[in-house]
N, C-alpha and C positions, 0 to 999 in steps of 0.2 A: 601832053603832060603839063600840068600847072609846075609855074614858080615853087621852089619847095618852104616855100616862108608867103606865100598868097592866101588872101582868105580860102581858096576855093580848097587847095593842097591842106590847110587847116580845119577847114569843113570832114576833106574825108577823110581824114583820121578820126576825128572825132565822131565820126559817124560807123567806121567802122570798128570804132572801139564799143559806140554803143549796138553794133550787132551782134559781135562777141559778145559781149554781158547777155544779150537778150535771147540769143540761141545755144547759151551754154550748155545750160541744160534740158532744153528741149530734145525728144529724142530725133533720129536722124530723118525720118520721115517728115518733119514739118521742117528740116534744115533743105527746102527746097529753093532753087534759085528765083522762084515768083513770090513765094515768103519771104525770102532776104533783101531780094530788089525793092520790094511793095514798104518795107518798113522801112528801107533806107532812102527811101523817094517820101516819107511820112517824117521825117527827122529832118532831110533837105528840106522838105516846105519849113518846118519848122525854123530850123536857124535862121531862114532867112528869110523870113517873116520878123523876127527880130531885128536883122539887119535894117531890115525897111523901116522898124520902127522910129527908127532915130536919124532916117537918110530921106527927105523931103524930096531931092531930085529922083531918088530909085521908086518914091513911092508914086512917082508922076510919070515915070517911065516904064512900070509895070504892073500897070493901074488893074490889067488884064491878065496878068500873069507872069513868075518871070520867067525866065529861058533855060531855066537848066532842067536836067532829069539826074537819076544817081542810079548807075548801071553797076550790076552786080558779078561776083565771078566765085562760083565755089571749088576746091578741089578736092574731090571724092576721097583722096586718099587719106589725107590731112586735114581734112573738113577744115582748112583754115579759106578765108572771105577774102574778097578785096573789092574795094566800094572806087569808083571812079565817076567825078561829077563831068558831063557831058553838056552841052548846048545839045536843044531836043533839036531844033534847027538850025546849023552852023550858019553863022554869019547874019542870019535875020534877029533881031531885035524888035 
């Protein structure tokens, strides 16, 4: 679990708020968990391709790609989401 005032804990909120917007009204068939993951791993790149914009040292140290993935969790009942940003390989950088 991220710091709850860290970019990363900031990331998924707002990432998972933009899933909700985006599978609102979609019907329940495309509220699948490889739909959800795959759009919240397409907003992760984004944010933080922004971040890089303005951070010289992240843009030299993830020249290749950076480290994280955004792994997703639906619950059937309540079709409510939760977005959690992960290191794709803990500890490797």
């Amino acid at each position: 679990m991220h710091e709850p005032n860290s970019m990363l804990s900031q990331m998924e909120k707002l990432i998972r708020k933009n899933v909700v917007m985006h599978f609102a009204n979609k019907p329940n068939s495309e509220k699948t968990l490889a739909n959800v993951e795959a759009f919240a791993v397409k907003q992760l790149d984004f944010f933080i391709a922004e971040v890089m914009k303005n951070n010289p040292g992240l843009q030299r140290g993830w020249k290749n790609g950076h480290p994280f993935t955004a792994k997703a969790a639906i619950n059937k009942e309540t079709m409510d989401f939760e977005i959690l940003i992960v290191e794709r390989e803990p500890g490797k950088w």
